[in-house]
Residue frames as qw, qx, qy, qz and C-alpha x, y, z in Angstrom:
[[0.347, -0.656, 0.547, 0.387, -28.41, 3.23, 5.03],
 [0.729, 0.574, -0.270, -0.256, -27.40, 2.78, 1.34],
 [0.275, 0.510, -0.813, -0.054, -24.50, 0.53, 1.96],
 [0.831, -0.272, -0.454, -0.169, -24.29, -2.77, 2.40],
 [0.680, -0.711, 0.136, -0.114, -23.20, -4.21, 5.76],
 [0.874, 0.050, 0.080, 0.477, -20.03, -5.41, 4.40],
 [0.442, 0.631, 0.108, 0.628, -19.36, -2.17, 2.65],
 [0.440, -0.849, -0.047, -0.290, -20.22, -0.42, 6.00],
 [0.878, -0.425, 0.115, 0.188, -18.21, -2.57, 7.83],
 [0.662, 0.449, 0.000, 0.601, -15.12, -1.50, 5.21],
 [0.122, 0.775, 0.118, 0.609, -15.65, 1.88, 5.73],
 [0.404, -0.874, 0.014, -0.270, -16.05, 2.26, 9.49],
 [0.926, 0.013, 0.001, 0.378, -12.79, -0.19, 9.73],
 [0.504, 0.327, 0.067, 0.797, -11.01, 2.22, 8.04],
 [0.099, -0.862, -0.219, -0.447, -12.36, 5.04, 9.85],
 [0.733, -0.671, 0.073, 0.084, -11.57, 3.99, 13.16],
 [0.805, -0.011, 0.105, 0.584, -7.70, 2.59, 11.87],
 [0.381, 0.507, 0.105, 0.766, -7.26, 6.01, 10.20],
 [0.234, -0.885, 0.050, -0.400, -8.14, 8.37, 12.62],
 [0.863, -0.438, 0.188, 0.167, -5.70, 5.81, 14.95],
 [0.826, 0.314, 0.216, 0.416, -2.87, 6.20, 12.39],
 [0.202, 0.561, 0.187, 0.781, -3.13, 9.52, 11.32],
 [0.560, -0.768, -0.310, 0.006, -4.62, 10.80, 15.06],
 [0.662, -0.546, 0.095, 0.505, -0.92, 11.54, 16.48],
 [0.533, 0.131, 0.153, 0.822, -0.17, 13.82, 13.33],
 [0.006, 0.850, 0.407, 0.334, -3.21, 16.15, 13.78],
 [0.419, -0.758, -0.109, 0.488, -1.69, 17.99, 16.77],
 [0.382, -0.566, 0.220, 0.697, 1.16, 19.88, 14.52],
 [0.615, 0.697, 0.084, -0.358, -0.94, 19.80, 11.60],
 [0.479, -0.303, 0.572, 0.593, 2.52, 18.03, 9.13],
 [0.422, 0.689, -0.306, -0.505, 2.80, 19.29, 6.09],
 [0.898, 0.401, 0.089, -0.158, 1.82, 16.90, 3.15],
 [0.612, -0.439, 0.588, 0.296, 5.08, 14.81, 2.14],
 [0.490, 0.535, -0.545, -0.419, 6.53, 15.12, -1.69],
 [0.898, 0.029, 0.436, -0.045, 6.25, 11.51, -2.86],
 [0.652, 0.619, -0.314, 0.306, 9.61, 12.30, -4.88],
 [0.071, -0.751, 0.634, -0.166, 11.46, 12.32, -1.92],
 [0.845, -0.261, 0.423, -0.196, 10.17, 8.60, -1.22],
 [0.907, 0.396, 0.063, -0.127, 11.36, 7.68, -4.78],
 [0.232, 0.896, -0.340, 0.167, 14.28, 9.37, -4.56],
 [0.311, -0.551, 0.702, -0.328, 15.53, 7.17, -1.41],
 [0.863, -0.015, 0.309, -0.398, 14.09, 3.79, -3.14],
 [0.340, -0.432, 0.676, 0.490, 16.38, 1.28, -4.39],
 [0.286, 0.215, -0.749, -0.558, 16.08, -0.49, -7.94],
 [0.693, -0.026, -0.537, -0.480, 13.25, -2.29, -8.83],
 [0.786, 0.043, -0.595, 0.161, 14.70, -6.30, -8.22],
 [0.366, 0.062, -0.672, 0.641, 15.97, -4.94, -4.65],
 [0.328, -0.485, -0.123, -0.802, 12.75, -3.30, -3.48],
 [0.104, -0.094, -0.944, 0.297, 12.60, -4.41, -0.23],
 [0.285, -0.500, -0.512, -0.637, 8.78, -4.78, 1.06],
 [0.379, -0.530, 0.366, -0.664, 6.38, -3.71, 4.73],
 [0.862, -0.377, -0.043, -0.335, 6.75, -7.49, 5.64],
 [0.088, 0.629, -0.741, 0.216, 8.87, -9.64, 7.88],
 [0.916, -0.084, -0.391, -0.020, 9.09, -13.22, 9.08],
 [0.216, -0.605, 0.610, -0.464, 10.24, -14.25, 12.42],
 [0.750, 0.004, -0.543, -0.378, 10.25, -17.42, 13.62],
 [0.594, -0.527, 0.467, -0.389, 10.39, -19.83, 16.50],
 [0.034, -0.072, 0.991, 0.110, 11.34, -23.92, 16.73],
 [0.242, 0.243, 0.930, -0.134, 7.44, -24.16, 16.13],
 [0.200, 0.864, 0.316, -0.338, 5.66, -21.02, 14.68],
 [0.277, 0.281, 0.321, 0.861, 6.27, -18.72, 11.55],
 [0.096, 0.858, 0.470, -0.182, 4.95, -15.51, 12.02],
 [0.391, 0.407, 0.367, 0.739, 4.62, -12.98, 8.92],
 [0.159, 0.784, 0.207, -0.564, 3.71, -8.84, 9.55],
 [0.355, 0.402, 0.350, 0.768, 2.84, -7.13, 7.06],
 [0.020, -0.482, -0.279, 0.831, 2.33, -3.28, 7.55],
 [0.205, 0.610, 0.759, 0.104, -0.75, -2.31, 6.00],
 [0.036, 0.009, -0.103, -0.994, -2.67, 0.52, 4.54],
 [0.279, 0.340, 0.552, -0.708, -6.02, 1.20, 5.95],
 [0.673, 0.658, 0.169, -0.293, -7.62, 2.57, 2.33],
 [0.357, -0.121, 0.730, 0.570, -6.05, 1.76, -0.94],
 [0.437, 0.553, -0.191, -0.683, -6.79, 2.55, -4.35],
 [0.960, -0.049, 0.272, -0.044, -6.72, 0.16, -7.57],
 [0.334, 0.801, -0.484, 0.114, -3.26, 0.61, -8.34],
 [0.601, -0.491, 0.567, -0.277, -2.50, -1.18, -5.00],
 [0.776, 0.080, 0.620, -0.082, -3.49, -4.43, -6.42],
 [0.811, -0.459, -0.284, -0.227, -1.95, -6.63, -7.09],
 [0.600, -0.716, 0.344, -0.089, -0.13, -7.18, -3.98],
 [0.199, 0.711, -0.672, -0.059, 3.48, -8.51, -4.61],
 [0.856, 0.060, -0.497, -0.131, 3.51, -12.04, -5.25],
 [0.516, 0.192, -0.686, 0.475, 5.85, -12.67, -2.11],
 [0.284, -0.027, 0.397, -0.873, 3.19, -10.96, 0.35],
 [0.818, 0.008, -0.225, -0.530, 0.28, -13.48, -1.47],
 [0.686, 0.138, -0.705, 0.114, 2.67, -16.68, -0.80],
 [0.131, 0.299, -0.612, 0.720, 2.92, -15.38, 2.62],
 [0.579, -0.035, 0.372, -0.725, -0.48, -14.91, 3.76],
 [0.726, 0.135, -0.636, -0.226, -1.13, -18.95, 1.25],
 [0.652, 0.137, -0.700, 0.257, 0.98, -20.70, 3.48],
 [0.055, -0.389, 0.394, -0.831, -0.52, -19.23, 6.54],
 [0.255, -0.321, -0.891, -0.195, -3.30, -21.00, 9.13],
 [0.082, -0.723, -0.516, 0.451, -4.41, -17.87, 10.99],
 [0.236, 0.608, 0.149, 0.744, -5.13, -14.27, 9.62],
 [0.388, -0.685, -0.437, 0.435, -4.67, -11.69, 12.21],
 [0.167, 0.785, 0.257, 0.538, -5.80, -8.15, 11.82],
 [0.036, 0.346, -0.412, 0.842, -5.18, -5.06, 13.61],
 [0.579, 0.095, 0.315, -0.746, -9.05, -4.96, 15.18],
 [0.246, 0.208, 0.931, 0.174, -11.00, -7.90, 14.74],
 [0.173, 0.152, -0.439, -0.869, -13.38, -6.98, 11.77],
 [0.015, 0.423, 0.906, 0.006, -16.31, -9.84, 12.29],
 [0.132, -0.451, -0.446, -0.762, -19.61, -8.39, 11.46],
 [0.505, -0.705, -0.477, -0.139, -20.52, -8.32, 15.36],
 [0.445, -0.232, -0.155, 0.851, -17.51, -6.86, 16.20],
 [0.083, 0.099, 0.208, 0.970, -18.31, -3.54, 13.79],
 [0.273, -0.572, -0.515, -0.577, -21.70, -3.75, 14.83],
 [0.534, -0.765, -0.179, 0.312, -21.09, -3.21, 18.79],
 [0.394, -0.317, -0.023, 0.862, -18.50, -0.66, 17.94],
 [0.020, -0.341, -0.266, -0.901, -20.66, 1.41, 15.68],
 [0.500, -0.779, -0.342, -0.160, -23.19, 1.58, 19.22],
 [0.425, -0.571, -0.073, 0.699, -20.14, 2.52, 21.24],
 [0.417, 0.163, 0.162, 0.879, -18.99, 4.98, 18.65],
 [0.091, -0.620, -0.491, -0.606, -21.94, 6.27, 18.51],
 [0.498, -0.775, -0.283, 0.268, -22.75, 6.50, 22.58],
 [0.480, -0.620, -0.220, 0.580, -19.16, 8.35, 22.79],
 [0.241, 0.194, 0.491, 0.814, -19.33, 10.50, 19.58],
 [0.127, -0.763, -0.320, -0.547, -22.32, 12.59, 20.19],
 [0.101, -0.399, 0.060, -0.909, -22.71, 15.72, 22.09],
 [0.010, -0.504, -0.801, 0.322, -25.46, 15.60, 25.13],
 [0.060, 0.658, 0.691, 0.293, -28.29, 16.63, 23.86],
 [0.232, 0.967, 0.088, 0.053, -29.25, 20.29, 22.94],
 [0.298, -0.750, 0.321, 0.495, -25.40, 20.99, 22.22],
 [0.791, 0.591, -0.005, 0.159, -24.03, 21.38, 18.54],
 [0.761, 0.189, -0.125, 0.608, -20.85, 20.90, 16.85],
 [0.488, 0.520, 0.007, 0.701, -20.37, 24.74, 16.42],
 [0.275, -0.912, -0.003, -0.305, -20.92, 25.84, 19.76],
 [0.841, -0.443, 0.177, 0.254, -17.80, 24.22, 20.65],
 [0.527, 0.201, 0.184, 0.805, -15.54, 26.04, 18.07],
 [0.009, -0.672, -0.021, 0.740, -14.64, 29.67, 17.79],
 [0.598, 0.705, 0.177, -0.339, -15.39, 31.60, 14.97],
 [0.223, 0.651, -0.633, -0.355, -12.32, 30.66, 12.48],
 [0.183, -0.130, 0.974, 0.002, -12.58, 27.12, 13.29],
 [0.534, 0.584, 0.441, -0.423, -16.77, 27.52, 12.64],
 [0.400, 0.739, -0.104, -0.532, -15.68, 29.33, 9.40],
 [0.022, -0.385, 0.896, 0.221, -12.63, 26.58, 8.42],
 [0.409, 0.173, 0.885, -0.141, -15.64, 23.77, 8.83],
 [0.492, 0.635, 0.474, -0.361, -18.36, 24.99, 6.96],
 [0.446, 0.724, -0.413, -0.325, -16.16, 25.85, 3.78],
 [0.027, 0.293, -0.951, -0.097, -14.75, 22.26, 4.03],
 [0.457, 0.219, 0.813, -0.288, -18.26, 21.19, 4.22],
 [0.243, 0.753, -0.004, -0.611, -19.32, 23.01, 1.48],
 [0.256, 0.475, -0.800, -0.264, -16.26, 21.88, -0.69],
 [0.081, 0.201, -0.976, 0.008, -17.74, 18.30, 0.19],
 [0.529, -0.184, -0.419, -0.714, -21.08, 18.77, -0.43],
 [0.280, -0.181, -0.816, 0.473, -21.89, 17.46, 3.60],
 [0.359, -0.746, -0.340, -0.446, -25.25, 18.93, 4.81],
 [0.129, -0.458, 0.454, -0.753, -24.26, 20.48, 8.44],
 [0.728, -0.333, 0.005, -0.599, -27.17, 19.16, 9.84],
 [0.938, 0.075, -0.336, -0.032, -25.52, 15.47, 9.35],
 [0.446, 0.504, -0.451, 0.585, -22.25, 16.99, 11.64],
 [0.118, -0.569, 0.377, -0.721, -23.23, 19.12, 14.09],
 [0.791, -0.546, -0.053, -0.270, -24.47, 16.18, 16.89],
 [0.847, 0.222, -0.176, 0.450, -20.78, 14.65, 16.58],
 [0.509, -0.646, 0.261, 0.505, -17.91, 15.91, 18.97],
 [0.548, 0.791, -0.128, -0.240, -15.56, 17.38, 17.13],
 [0.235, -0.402, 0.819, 0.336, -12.64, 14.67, 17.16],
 [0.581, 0.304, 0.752, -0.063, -15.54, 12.13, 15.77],
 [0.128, 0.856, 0.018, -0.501, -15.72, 15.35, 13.30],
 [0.164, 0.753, -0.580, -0.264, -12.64, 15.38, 12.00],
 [0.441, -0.082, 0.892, 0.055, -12.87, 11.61, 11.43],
 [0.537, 0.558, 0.618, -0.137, -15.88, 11.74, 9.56],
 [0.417, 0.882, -0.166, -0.143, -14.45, 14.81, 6.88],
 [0.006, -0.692, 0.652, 0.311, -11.25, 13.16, 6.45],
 [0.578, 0.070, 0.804, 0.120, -12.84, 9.92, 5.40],
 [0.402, 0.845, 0.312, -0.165, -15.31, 11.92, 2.96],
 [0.036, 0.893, -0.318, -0.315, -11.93, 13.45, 1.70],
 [0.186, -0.409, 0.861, 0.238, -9.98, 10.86, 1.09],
 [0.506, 0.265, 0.804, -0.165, -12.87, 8.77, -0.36],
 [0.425, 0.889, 0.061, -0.158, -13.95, 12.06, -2.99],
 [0.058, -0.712, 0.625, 0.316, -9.86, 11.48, -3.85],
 [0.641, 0.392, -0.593, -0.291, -10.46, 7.97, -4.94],
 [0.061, -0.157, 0.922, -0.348, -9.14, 6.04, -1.62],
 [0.789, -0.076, -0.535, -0.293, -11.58, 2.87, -0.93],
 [0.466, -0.489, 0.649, -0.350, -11.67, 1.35, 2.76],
 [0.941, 0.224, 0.102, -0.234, -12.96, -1.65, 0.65],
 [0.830, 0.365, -0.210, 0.365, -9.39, -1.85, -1.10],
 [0.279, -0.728, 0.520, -0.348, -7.50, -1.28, 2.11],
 [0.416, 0.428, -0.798, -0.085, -5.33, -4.10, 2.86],
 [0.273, 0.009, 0.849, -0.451, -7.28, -5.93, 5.72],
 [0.807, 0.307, 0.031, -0.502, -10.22, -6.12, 3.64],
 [0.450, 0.514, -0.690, -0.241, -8.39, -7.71, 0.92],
 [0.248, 0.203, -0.943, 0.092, -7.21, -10.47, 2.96],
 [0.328, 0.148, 0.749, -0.556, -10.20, -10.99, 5.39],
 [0.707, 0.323, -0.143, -0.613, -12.38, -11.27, 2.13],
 [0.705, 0.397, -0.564, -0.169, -10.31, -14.30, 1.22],
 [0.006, 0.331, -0.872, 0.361, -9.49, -15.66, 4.82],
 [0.517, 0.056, 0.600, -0.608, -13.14, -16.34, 5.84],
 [0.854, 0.124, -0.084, -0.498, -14.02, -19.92, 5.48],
 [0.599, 0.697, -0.370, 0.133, -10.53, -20.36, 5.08],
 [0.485, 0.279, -0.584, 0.587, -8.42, -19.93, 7.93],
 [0.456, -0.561, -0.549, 0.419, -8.58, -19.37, 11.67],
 [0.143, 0.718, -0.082, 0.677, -9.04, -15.20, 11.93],
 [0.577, -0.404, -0.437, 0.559, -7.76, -13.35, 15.09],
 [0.072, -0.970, -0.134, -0.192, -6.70, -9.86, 16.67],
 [0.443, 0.143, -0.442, 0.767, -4.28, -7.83, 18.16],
 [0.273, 0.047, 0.355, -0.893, -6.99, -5.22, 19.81],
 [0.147, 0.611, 0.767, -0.128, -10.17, -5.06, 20.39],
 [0.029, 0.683, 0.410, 0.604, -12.66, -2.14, 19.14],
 [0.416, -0.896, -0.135, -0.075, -13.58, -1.52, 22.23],
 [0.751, -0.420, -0.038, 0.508, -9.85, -0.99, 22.95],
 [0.415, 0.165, 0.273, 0.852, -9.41, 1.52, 20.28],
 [0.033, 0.706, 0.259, 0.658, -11.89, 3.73, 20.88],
 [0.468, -0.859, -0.191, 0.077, -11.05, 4.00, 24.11],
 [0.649, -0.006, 0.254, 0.717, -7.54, 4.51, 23.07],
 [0.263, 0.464, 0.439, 0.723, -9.18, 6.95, 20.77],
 [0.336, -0.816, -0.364, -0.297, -11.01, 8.69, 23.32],
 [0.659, -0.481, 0.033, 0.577, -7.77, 8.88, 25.68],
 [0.545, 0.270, 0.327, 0.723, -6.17, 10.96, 22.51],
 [0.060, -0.694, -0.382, -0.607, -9.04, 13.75, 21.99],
 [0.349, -0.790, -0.385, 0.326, -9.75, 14.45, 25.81],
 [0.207, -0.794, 0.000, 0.572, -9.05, 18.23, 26.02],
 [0.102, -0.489, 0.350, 0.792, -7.78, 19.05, 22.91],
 [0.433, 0.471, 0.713, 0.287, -10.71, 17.66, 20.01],
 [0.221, 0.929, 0.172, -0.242, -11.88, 21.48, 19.19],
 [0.180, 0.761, -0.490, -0.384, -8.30, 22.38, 18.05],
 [0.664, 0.137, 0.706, 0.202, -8.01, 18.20, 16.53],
 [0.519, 0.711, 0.471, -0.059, -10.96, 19.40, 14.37],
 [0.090, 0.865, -0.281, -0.407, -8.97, 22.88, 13.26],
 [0.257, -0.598, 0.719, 0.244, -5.80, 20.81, 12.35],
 [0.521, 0.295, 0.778, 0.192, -7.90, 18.24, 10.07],
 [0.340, 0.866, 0.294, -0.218, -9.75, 21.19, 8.29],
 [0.093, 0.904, -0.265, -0.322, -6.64, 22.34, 7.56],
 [0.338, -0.570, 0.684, 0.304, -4.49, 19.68, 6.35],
 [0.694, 0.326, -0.322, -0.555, -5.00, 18.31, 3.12],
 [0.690, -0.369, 0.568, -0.252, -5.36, 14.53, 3.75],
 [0.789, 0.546, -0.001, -0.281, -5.94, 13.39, 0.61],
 [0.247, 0.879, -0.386, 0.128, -2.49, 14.68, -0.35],
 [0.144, -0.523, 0.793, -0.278, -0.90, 12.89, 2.77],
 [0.779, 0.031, 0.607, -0.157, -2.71, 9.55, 2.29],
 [0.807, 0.584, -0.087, 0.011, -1.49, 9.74, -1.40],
 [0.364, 0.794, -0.477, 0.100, 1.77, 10.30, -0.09],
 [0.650, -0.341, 0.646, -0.210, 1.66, 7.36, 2.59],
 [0.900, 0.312, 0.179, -0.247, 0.40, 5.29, -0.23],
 [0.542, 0.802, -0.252, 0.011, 3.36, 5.92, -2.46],
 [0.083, -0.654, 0.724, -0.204, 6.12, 5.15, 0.19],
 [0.856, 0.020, 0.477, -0.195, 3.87, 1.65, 0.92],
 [0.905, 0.405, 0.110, 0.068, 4.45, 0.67, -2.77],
 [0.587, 0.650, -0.433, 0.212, 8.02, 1.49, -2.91],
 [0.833, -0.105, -0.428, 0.335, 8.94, -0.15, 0.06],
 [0.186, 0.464, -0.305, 0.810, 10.23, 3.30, 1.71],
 [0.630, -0.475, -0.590, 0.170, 10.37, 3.03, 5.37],
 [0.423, -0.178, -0.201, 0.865, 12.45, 5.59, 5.79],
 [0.260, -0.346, -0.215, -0.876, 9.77, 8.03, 4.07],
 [0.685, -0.530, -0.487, -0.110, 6.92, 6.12, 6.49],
 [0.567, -0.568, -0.380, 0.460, 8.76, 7.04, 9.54],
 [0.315, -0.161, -0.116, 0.928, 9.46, 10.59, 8.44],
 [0.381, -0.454, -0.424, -0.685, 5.77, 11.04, 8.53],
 [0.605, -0.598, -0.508, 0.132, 5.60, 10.25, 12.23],
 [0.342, -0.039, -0.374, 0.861, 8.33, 12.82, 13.24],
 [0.203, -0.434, 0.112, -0.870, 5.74, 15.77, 13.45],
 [0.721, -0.522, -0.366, -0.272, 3.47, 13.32, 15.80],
 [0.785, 0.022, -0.511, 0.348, 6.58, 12.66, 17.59],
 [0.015, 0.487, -0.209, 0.848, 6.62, 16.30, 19.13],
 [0.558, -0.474, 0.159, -0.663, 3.64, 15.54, 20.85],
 [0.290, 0.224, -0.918, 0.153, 5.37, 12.59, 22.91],
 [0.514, 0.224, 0.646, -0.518, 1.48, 12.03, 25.24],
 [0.814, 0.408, 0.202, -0.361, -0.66, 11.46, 22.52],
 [0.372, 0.589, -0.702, -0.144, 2.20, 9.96, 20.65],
 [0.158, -0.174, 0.931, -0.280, 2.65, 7.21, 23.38],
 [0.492, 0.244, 0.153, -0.822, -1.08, 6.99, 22.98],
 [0.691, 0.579, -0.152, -0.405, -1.73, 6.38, 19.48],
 [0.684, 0.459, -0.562, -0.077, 1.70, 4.31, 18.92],
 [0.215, 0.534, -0.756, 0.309, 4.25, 3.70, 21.33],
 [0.724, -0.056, 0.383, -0.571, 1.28, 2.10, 23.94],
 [0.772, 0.362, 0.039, -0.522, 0.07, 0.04, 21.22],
 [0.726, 0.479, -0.460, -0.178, 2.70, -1.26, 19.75],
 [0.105, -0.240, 0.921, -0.289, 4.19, -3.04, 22.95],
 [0.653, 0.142, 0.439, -0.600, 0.69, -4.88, 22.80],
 [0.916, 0.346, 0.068, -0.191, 0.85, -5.94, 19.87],
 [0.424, 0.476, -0.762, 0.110, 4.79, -7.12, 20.09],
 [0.539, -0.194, 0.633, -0.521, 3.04, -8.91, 23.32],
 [0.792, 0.403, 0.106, -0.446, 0.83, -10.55, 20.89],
 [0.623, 0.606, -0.492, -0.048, 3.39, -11.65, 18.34],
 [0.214, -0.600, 0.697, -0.330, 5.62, -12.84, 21.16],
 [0.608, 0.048, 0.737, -0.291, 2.92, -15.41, 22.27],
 [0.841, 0.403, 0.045, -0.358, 1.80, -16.72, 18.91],
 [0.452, 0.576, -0.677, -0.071, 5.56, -17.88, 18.41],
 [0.332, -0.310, 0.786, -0.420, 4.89, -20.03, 21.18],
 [0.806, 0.262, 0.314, -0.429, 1.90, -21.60, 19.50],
 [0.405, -0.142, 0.847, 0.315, 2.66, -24.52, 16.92],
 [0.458, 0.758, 0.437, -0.159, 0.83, -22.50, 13.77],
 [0.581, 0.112, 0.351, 0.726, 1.60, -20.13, 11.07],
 [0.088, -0.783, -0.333, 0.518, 0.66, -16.56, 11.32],
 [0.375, 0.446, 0.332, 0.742, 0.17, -14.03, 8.65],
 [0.140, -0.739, -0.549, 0.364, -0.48, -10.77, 10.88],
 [0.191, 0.495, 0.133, 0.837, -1.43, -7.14, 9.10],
 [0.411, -0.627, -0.337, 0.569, -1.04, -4.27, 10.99],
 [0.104, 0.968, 0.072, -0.215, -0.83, -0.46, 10.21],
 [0.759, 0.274, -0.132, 0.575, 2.74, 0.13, 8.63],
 [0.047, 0.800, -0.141, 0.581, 3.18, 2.96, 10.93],
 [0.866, -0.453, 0.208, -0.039, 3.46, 0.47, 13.62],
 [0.928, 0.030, 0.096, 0.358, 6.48, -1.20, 12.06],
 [0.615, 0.580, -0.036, 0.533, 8.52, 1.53, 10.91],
 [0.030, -0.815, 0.195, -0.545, 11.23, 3.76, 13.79],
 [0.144, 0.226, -0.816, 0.512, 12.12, 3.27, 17.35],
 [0.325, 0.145, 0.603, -0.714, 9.82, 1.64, 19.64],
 [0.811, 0.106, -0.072, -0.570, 7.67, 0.24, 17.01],
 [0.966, -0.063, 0.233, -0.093, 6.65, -3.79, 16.93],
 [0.923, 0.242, -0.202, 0.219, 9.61, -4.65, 14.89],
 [0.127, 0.548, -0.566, 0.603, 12.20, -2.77, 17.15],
 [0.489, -0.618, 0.436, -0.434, 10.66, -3.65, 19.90],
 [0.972, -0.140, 0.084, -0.172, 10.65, -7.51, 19.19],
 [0.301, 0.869, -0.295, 0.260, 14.17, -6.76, 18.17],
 [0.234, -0.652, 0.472, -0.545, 15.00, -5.52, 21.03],
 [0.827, -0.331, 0.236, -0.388, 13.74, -8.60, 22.50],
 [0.416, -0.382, 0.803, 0.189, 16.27, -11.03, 20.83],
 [0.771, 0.453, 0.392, -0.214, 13.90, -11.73, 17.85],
 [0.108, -0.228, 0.635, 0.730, 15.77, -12.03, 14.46],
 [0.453, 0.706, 0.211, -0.502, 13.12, -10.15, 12.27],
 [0.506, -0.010, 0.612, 0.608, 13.99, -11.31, 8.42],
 [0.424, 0.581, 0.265, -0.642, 12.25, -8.13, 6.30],
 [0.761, 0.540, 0.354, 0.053, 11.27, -9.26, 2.39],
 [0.114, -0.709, 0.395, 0.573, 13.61, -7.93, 0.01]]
């Protein structure tokens, strides 16, 4: 393996988060958001509000910030009021905990539930349009087949939409949990909301019965496109564009519940109990978690929290 283990450790991070993110739009295949409408709906400059919020307790502060998985360098740097935040903080807490034995037992699970049993290939599990969609998207991405076909085909479509988005410029390295977990360790106390082993079983709960047509719906959608246009709404603060990128997942209200709605009571569970603790919390999370009904900041809401969001 040419990378290092850090760099590995970037990459499969972001694999796993993105196919978790972006998992609950594959079903309806969404068409690739204009990043003029985000601009269009963004206030001025000075009022720009940003993906973090501050909640607090008689003993705890505790910052979210909704994150992006990969990131480019444009990203950086990070708005001076999102650096003071995570300063003045005495834990970092990530979506998945990111330690270098974490990502090394999850790249042996991935692996156990990501291959095929043995004398079966990718393409005997697709029909012949889906065969034909793959192999011209391999092609276009200069991917040897050979390196594919042991791989189910949700693990599939994970593995070409990083390779896409990576041949676009995106970086799992300059994704926003790196960032900070580069600069927390030594530093601060690090934590979790999930485990690995909780997402990929999460992830494996998603694919059952429907990964052959997953795979179709990645081939076809241009990711690149829609992770440039996630990006774009991230830096202008547009929430409202961020949550009208979930409506097509929303159709598919099982793997919806899945991927978000599931998840994100867990990790308003999480938050809940850390206000209880007598610390300061800087926690980054997907921004597709934070943004609609039913996500962590509605639900804690909902709960009687007063949620204060940057601005």
């Amino acid at each position: 393996m040419s990378r290092s283990f850090p760099a590995f450790r970037s990459v499969f991070s972001a694999l796993l988060l993105i196919a978790l993110w972006a998992g609950g739009l594959v079903p309806g295949c969404a068409s690739t958001p204009d990043p003029t409408t985000a601009s269009q709906a963004t206030p001025a400059p000075q009022e720009k509000p940003l993906f973090l919020w501050k909640v607090e307790s008689d003993s705890a502060t505790v910052h979210v910030l909704g994150s992006v998985h990969v990131g480019s360098p444009e990203l950086y740097p990070l708005d001076p009021r999102i650096e003071a935040a995570f300063a003045g903080s005495d834990v970092l807490v990530l979506e998945i905990d990111m330690d270098d034995e974490a990502m090394a037992d999850a790249a042996v699970r991935m692996t156990q539930v990501a291959l095929l049993p043995k004398g079966e290939n990718l393409d005997d599990h697709l029909n012949e349009a889906t065969r034909k969609l793959l192999h011209e998207k391999l092609d276009l991405l200069q991917i040897n087949p050979a390196q594919i076909q042991m791989f189910k085909p949700w693990f599939a479509a994970m593995m070409i939409t990083m390779r896409e988005i990576e041949a676009a410029g995106f970086d799992g390295e300059l994704g926003i949990e790196q960032h900070f977990l580069k600069r927390a360790q030594g530093t601060k106390e690090l934590s979790s909301l999930e485990s690995i082993s909780d997402q990929i079983t999460a992830l494996e709960a998603y694919t059952e019965g429907t990964a052959a047509e997953s795979l179709r719906q990645a081939l076809e959608m241009d990711s690149a496109a829609y992770f440039r246009s996630m990006l774009t709404a991230w830096r202008l603060g547009d929430s409202r564009q961020l949550d009208l990128m979930l409506d097509e997942a929303r159709k598919y209200p099982e793997s919806y519940a899945v991927m978000f709605t599931n998840r994100n009571i867990g990790m308003a569970n999480k938050i809940e109990g850390y206000l209880n603790q007598n610390k300061t919390f800087f926690v980054v999370a997907g921004a597709g978690h934070m943004v609609g009904k039913d996500s962590v900041v509605d639900l804690l809401q909902k709960r009687g929290h007063k949620l204060v969001q940057a601005r």
